[in-house]
Backbone as a printed PyTorch tensor [residue, N CA C, xyz], in Angstrom:
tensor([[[  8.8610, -31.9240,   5.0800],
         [  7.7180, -31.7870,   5.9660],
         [  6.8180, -30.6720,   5.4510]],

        [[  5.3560, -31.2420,   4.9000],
         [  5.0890, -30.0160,   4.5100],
         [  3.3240, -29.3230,   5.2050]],

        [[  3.2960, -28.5960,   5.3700],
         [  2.2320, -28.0870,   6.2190],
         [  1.0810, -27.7530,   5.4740]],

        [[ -0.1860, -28.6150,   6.3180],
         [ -1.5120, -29.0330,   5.5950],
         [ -2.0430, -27.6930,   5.9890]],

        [[ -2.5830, -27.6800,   4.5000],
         [ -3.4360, -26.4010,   4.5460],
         [ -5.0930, -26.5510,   4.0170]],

        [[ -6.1870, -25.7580,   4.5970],
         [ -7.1910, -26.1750,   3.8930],
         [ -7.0690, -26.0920,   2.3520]],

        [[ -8.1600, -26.1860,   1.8530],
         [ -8.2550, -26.6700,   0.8730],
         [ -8.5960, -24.8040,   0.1280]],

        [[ -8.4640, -24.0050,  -0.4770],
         [ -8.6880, -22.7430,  -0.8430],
         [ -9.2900, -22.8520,  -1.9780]],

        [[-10.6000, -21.1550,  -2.0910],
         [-11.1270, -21.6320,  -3.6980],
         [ -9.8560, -21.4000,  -4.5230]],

        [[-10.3940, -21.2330,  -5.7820],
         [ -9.8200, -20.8260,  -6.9990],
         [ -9.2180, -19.3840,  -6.7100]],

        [[ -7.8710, -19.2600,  -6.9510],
         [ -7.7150, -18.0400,  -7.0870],
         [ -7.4520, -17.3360,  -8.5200]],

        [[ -7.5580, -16.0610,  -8.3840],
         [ -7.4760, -15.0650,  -9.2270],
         [ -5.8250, -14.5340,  -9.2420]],

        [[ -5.6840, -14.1680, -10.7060],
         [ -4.3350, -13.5210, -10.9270],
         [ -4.6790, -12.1360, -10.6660]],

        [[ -3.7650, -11.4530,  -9.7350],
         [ -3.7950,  -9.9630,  -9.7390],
         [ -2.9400,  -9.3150, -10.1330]],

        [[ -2.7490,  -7.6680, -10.2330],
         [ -1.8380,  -7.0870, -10.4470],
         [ -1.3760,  -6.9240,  -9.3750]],

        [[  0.4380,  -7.0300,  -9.3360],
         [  1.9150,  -6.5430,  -8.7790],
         [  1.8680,  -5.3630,  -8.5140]],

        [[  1.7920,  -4.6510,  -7.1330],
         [  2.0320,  -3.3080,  -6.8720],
         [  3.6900,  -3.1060,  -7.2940]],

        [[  4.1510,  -2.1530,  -7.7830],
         [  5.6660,  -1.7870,  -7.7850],
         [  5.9780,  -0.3910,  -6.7180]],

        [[  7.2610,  -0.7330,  -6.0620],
         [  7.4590,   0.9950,  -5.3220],
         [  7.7840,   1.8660,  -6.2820]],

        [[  7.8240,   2.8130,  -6.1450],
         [  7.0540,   3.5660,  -4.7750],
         [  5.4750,   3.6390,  -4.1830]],

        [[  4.6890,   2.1870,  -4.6590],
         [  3.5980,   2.5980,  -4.7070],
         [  3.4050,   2.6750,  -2.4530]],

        [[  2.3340,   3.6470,  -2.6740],
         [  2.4900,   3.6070,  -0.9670],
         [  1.8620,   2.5910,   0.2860]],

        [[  1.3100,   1.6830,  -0.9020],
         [  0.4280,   0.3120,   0.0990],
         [  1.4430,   0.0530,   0.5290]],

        [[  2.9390,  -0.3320,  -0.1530],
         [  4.0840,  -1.1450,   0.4750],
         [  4.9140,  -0.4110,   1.3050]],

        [[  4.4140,   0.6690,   1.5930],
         [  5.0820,   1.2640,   3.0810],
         [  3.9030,   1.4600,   4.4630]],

        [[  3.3340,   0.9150,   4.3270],
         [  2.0520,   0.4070,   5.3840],
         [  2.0980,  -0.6310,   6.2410]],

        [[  1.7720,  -0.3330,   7.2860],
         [  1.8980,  -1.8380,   8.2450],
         [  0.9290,  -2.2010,   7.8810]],

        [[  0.4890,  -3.7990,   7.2690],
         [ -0.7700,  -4.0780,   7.5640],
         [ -1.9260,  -4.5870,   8.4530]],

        [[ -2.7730,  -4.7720,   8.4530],
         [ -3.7680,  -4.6110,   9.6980],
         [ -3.7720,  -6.2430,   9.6830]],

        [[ -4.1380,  -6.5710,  10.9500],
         [ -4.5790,  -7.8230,  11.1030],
         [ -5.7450,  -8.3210,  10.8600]],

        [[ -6.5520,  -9.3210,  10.4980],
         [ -7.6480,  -9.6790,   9.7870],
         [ -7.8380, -11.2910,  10.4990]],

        [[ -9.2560, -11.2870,   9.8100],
         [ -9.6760, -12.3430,  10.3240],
         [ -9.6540, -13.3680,   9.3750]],

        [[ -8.8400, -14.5200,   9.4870],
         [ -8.0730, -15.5300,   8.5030],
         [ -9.6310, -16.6490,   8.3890]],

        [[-10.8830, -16.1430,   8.5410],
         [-12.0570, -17.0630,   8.4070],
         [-12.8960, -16.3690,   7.7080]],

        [[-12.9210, -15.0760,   7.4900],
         [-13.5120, -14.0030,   6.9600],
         [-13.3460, -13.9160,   5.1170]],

        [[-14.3680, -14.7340,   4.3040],
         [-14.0160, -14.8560,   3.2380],
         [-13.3300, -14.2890,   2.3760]],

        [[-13.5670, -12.7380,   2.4860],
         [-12.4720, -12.2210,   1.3960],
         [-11.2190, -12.2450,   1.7060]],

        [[-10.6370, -12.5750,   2.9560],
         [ -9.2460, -12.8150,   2.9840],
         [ -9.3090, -14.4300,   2.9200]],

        [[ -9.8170, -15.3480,   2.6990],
         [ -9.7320, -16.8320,   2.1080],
         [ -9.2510, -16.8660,   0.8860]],

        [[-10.0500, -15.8530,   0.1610],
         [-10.1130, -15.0970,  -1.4910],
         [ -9.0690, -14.3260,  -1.3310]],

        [[ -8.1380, -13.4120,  -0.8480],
         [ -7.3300, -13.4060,  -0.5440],
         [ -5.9950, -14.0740,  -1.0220]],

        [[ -5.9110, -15.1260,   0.0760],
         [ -4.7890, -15.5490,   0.1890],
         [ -5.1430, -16.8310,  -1.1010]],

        [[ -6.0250, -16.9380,  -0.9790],
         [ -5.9860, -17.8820,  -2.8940],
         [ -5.6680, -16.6650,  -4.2220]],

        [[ -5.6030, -15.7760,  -4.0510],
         [ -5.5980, -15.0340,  -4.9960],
         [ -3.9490, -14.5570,  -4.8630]],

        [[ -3.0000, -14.5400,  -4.1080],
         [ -1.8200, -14.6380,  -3.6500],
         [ -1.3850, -15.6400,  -4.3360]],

        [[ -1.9040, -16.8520,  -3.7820],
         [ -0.9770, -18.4070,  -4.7950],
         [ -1.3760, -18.5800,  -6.0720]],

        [[ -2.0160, -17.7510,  -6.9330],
         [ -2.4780, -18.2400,  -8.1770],
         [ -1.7110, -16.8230,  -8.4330]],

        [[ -1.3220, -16.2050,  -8.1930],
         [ -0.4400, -14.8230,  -8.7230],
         [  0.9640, -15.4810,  -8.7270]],

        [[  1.4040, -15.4830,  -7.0300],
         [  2.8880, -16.2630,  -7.2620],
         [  3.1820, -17.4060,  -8.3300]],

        [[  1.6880, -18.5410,  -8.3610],
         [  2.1770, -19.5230,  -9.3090],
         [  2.4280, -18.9270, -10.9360]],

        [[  1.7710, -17.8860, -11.2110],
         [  1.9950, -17.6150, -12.7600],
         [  3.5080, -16.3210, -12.6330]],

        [[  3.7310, -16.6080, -11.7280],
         [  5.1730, -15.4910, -11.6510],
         [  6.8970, -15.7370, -11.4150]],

        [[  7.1850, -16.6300, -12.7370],
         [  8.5620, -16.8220, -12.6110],
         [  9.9580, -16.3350, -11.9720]],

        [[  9.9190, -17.5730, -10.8690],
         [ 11.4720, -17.5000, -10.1530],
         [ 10.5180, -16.7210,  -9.1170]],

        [[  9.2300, -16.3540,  -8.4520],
         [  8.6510, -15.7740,  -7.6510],
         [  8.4380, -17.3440,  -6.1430]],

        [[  8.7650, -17.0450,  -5.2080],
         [  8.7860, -18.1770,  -3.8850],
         [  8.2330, -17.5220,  -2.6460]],

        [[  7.3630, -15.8790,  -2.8360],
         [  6.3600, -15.6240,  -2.3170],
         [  6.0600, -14.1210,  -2.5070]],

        [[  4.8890, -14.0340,  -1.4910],
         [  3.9610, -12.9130,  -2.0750],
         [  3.2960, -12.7470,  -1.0300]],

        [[  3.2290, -11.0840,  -0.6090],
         [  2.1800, -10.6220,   0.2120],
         [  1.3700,  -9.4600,  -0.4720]],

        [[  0.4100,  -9.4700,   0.6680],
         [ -1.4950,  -9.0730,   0.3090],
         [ -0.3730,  -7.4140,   0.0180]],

        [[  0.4170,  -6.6980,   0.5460],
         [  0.6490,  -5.6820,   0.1010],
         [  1.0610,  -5.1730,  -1.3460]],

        [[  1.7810,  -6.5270,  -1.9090],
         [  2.1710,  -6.5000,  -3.0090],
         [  0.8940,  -6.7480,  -4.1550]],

        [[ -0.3920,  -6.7710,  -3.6340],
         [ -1.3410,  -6.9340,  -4.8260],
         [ -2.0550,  -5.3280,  -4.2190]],

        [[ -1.7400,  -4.5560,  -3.1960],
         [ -2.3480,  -3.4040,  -3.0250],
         [ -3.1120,  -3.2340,  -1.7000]],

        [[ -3.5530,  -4.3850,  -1.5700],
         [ -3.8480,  -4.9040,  -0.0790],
         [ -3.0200,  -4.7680,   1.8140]],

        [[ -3.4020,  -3.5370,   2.5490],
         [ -2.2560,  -3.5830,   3.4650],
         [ -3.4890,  -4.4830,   4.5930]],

        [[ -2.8540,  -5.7390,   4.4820],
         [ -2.9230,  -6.6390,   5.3340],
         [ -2.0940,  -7.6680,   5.7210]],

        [[ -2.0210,  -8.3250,   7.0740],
         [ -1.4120,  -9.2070,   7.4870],
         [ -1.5580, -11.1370,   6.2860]],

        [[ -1.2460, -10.8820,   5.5660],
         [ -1.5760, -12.1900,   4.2490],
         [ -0.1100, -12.3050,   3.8550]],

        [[  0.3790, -13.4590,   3.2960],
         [  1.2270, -14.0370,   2.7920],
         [  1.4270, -15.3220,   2.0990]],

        [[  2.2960, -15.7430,   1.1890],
         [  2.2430, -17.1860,   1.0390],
         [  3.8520, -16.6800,   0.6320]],

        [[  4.5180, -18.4530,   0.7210],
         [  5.7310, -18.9060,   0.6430],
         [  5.6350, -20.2490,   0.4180]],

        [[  6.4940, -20.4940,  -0.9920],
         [  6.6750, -21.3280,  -1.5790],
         [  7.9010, -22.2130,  -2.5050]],

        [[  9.2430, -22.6580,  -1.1880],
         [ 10.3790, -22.6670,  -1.8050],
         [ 10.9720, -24.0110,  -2.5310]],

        [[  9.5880, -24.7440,  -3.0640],
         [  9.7450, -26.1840,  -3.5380],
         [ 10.4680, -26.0720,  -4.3240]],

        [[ 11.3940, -27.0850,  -4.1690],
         [ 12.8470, -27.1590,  -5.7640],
         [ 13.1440, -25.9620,  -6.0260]],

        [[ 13.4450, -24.7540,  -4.9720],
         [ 14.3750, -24.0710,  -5.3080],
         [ 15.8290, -24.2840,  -5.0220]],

        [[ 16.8020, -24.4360,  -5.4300],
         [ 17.9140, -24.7120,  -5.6040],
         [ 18.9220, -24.2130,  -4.3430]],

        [[ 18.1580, -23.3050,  -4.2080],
         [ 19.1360, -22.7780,  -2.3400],
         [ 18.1480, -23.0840,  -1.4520]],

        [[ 16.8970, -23.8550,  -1.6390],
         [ 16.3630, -24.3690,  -0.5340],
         [ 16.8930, -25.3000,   0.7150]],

        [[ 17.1860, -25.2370,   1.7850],
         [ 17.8170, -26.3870,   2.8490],
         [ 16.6830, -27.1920,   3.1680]],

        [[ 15.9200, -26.5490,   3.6700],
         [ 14.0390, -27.1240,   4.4010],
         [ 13.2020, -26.2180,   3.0430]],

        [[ 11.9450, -27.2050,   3.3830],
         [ 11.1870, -26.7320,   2.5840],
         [  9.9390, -27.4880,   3.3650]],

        [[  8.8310, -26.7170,   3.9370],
         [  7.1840, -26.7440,   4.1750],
         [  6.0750, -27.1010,   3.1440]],

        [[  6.6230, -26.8930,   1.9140],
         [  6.0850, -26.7300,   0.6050],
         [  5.1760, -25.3940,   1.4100]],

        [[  4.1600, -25.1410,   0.2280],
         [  3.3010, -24.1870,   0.1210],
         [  2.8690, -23.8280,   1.5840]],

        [[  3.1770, -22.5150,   1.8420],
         [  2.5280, -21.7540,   3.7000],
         [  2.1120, -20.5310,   2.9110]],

        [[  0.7240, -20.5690,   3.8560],
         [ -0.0180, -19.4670,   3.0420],
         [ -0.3440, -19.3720,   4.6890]],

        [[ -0.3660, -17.6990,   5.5680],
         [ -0.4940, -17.6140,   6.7050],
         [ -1.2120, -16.3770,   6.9260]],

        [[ -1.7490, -15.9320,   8.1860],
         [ -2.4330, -14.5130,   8.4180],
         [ -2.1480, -14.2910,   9.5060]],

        [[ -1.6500, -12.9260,   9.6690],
         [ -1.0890, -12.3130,  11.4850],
         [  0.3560, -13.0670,  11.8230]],

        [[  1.0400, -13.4670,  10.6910],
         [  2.0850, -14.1980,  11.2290],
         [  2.9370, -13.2650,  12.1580]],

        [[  3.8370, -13.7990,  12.9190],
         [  4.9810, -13.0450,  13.7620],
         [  6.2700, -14.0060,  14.2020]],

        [[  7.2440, -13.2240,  13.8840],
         [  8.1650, -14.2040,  14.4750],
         [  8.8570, -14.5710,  15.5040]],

        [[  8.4990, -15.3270,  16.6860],
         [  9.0110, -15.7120,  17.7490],
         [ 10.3170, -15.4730,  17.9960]],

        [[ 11.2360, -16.8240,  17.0700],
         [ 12.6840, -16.3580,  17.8800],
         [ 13.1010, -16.5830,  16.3440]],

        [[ 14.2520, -16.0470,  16.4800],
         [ 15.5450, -15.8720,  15.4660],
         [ 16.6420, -15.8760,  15.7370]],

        [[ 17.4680, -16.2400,  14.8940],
         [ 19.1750, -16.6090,  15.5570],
         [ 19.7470, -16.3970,  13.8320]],

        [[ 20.9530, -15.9230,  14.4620],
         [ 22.0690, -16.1130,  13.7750],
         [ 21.9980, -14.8560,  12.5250]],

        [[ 22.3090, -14.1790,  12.1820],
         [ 22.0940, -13.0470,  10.8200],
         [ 23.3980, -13.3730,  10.2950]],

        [[ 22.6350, -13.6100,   8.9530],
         [ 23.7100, -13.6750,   7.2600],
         [ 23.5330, -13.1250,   6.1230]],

        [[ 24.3090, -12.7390,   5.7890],
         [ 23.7760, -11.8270,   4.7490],
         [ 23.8910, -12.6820,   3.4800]],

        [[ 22.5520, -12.5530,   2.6900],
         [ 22.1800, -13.2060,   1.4030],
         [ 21.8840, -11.9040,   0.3540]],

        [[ 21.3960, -12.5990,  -1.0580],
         [ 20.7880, -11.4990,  -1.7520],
         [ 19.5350, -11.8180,  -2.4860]],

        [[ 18.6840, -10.8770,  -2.1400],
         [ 16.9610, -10.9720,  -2.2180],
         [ 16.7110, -10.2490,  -3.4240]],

        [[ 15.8540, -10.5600,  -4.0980],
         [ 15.2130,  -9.6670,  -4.9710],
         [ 13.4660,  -9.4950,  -4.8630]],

        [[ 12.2710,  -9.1950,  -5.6160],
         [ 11.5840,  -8.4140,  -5.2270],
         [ 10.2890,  -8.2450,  -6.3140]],

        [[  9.4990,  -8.8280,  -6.4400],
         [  8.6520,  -8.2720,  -7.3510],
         [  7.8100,  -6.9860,  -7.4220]],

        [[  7.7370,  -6.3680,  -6.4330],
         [  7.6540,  -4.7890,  -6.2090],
         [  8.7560,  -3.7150,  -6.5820]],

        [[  9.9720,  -4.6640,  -6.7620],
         [ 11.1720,  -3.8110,  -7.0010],
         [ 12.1470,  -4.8870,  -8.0060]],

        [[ 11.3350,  -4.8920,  -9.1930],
         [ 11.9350,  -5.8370, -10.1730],
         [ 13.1670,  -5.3970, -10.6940]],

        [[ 13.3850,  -4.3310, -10.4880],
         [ 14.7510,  -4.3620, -11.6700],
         [ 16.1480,  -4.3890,  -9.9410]],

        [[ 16.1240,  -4.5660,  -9.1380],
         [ 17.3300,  -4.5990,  -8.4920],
         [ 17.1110,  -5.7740,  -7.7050]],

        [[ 18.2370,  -6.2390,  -7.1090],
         [ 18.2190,  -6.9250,  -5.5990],
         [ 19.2790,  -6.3070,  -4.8760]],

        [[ 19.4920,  -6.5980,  -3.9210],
         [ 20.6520,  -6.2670,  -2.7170],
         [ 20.7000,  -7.6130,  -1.8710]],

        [[ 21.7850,  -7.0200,  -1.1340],
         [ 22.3050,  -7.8300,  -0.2770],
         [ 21.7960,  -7.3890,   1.2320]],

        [[ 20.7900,  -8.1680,   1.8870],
         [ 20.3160,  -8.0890,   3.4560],
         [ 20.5890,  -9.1800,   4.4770]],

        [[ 20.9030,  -8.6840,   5.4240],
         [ 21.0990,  -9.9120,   6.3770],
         [ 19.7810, -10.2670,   7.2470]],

        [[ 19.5470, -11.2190,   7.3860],
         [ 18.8090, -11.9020,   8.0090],
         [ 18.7660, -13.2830,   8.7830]],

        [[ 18.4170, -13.3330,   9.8060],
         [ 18.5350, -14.5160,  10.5960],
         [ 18.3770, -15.8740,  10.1480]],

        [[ 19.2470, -16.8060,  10.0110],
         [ 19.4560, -18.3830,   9.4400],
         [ 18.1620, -18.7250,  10.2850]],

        [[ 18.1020, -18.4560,  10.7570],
         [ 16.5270, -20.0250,  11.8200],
         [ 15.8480, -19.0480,  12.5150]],

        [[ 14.1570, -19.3600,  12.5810],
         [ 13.3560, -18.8740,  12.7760],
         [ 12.0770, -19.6860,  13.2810]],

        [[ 11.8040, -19.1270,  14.3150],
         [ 10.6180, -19.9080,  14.5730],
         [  9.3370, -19.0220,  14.2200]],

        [[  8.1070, -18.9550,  13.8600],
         [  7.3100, -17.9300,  13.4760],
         [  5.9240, -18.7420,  13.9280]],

        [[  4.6650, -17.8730,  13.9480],
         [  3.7200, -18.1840,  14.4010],
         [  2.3570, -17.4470,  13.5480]],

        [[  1.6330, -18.0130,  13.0810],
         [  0.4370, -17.4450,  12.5690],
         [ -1.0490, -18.5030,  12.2140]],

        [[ -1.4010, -17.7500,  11.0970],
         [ -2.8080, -18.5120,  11.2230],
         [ -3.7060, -19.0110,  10.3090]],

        [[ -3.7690, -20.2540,  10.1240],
         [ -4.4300, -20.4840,   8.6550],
         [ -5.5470, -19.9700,   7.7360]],

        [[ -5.2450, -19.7710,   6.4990],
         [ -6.9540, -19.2800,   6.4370],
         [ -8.0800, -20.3880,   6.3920]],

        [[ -9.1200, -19.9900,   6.5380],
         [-10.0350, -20.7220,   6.6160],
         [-10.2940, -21.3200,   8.3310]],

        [[ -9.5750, -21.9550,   8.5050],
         [ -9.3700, -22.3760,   9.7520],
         [ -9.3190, -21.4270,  11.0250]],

        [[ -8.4750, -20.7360,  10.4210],
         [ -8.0250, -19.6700,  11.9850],
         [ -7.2950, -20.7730,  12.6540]],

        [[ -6.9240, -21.9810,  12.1290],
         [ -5.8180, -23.0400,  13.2020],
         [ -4.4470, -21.8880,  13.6270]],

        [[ -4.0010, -21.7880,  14.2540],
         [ -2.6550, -21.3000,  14.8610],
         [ -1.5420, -22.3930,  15.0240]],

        [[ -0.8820, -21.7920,  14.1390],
         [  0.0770, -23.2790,  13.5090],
         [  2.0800, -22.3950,  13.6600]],

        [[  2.7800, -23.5510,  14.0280],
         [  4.3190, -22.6530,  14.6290],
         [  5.2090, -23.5930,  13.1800]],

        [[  6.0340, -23.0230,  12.5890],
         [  6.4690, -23.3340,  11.7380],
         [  8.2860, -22.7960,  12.0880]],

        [[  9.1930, -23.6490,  12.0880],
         [ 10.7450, -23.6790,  12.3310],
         [ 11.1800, -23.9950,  11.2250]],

        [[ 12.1340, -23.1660,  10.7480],
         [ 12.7110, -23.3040,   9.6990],
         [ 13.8700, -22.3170,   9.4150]],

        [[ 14.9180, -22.4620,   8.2650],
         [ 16.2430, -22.2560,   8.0380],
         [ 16.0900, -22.2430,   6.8270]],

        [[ 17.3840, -21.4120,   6.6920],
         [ 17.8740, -20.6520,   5.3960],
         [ 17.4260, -20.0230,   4.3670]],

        [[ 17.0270, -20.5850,   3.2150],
         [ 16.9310, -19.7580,   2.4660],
         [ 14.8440, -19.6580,   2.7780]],

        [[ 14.0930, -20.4740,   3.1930],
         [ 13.2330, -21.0520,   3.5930],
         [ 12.8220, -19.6490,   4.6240]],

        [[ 13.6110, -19.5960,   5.5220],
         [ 13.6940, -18.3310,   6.8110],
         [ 13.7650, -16.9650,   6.0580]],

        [[ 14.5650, -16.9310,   4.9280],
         [ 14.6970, -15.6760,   4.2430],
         [ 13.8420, -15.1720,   3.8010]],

        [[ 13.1430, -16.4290,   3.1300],
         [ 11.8950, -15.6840,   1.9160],
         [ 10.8510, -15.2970,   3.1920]],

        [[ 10.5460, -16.0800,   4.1440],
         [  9.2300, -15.5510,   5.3320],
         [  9.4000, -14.6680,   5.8440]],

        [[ 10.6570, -14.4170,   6.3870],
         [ 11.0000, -12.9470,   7.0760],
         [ 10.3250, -11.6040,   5.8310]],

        [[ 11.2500, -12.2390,   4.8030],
         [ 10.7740, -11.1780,   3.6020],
         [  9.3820, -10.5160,   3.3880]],

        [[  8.4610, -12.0270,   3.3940],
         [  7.3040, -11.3820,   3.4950],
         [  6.6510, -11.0160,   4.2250]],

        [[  6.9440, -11.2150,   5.7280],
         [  6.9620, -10.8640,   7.0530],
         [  6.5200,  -9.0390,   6.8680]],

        [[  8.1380,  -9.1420,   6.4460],
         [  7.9170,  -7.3650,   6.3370],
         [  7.2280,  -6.8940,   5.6610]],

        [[  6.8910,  -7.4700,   4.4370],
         [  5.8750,  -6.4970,   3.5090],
         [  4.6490,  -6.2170,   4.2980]],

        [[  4.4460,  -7.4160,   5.0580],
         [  3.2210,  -7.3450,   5.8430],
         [  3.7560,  -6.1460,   6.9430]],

        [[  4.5610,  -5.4370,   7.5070],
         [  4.8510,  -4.8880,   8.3090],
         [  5.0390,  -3.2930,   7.2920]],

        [[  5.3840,  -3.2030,   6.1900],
         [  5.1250,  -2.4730,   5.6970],
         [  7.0690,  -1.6610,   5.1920]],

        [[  7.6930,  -2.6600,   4.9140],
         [  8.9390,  -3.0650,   5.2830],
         [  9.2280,  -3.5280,   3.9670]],

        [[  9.8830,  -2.4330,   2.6620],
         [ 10.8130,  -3.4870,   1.1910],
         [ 12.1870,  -4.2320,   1.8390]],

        [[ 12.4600,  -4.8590,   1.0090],
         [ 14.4210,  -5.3620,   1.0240],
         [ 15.0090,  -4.0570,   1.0850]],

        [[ 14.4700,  -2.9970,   0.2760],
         [ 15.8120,  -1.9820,  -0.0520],
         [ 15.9560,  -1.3000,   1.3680]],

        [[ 14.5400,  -1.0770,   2.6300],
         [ 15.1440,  -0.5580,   3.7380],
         [ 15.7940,  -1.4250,   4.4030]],

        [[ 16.2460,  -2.4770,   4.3900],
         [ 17.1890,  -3.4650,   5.1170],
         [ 18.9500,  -3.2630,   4.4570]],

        [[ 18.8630,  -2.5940,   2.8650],
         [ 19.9860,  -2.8910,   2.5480],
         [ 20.7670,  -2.0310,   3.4610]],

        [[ 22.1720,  -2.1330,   3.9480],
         [ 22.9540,  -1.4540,   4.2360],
         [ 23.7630,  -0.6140,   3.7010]],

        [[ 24.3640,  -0.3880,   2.4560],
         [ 24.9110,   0.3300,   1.5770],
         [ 24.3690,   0.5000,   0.1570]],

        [[ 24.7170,   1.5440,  -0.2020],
         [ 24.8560,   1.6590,  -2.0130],
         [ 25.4980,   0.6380,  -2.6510]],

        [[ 26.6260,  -0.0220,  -2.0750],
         [ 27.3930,  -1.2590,  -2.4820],
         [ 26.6080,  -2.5640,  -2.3350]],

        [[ 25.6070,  -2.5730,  -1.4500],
         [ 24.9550,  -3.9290,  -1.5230],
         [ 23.4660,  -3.7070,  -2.4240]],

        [[ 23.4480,  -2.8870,  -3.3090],
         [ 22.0850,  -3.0800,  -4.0000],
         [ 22.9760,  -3.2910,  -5.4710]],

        [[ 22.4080,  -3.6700,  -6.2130],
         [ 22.8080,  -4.2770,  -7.5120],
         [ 21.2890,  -4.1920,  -8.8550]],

        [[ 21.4240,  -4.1770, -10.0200],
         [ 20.5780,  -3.9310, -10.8210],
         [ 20.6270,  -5.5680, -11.6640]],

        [[ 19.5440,  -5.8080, -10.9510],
         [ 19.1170,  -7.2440, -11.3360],
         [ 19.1960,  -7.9790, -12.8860]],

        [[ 20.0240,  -8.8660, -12.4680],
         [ 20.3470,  -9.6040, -14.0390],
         [ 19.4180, -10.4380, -15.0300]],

        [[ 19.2490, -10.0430, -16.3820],
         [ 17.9440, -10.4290, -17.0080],
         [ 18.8860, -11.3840, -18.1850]],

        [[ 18.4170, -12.1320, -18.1790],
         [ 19.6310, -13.4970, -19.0850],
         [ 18.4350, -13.6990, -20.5960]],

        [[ 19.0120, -13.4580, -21.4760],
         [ 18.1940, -13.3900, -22.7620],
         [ 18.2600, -14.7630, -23.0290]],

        [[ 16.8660, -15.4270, -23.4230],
         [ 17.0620, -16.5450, -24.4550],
         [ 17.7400, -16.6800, -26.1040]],

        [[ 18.8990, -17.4120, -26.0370],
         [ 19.5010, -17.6040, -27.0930],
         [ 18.1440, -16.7190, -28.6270]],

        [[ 18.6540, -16.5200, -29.2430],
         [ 17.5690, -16.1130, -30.4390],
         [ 16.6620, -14.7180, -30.0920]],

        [[ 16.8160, -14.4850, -29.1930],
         [ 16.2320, -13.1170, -28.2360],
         [ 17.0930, -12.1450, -28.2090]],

        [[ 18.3750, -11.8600, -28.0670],
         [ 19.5300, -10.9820, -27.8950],
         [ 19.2980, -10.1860, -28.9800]],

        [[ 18.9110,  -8.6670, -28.3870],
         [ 19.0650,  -7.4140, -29.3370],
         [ 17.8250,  -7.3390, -30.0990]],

        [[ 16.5990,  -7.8090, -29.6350],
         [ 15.1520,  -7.4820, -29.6490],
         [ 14.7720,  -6.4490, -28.8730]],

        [[ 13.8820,  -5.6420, -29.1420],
         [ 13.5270,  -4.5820, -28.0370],
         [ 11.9450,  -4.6930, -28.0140]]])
């Protein structure tokens, strides 16, 4: 089931904030999802995530931007259960939630680790298209629920690493060399 979205211009590739930068400890502000530069915006979000391998979303904080913007995109990912295809949203919030499990997230603001966070299996959430300003409710599970919550928070001003619970659940993210690559620097 996947959720119609207008039609967005062209977006632009931006640069990846990394922490400690301090946009990503900012709540961001709410905005007006009809107001062109956040149209430009959130197209400039999906043309970043699309050129960013093993990346299944992205918020406006992570390009430097503290605003309520996001997109999520968990097509043919392999721990996907549900999949919306492409949700690109503004002012989202999440209604109800059930159930917390702990998975492990990683981070393009915080590329070299992931950890282990728990987060609620099913979620109902609520926000707002761009262009439109339609107000659209989106239900969904697992790994699908993980990545939105995720970017939920960036928009709230919220990494993975303040969710981790221990020193034992963060880990230094595994980089798998292509055959013929091993012991290049």
């Amino acid at each position: 089931m996947n959720l119609t979205l207008p039609t967005l211009p062209e977006g632009r590739v931006l640069d990846v904030v990394r922490a400690p930068s301090q946009v990503l400890s900012i709540s961001g502000s709410q905005v007006d999802p009809t107001e062109p530069s956040v149209v430009q915006l959130c197209a400039d979000l999906v043309a970043t995530m699309g050129v960013s391998p093993g990346c299944v979303g992205l918020a406006a904080p992570q390009v430097g931007i503290a605003a309520q913007v996001f997109c999520v995109d968990v097509s043919g990912h392999p721990k996907a259960r549900t999949s919306h295809g492409l949700i690109v949203l503004v002012n989202a919030e999440i209604l109800d939630a059930s159930r917390n499990e702990k998975g492990r997230e990683g981070c393009m603001s915080v590329p070299d680790l992931t950890g282990d966070v728990k987060r609620a299996t099913k979620i109902t959430l609520a926000g707002q298209l761009p262009l439109s300003g339609e107000r659209v409710l989106i239900t969904t599970d697992a790994f699908e629920a993980r990545a939105l919550q995720h970017e939920i928070d960036h928009c709230d001003g919220i990494l993975f690493l303040d969710r981790v619970t221990s020193a034992h659940a963060l880990h230094t993210r595994k980089v798998y060399l292509k055959p013929g690559n091993a012991g290049t620097s």
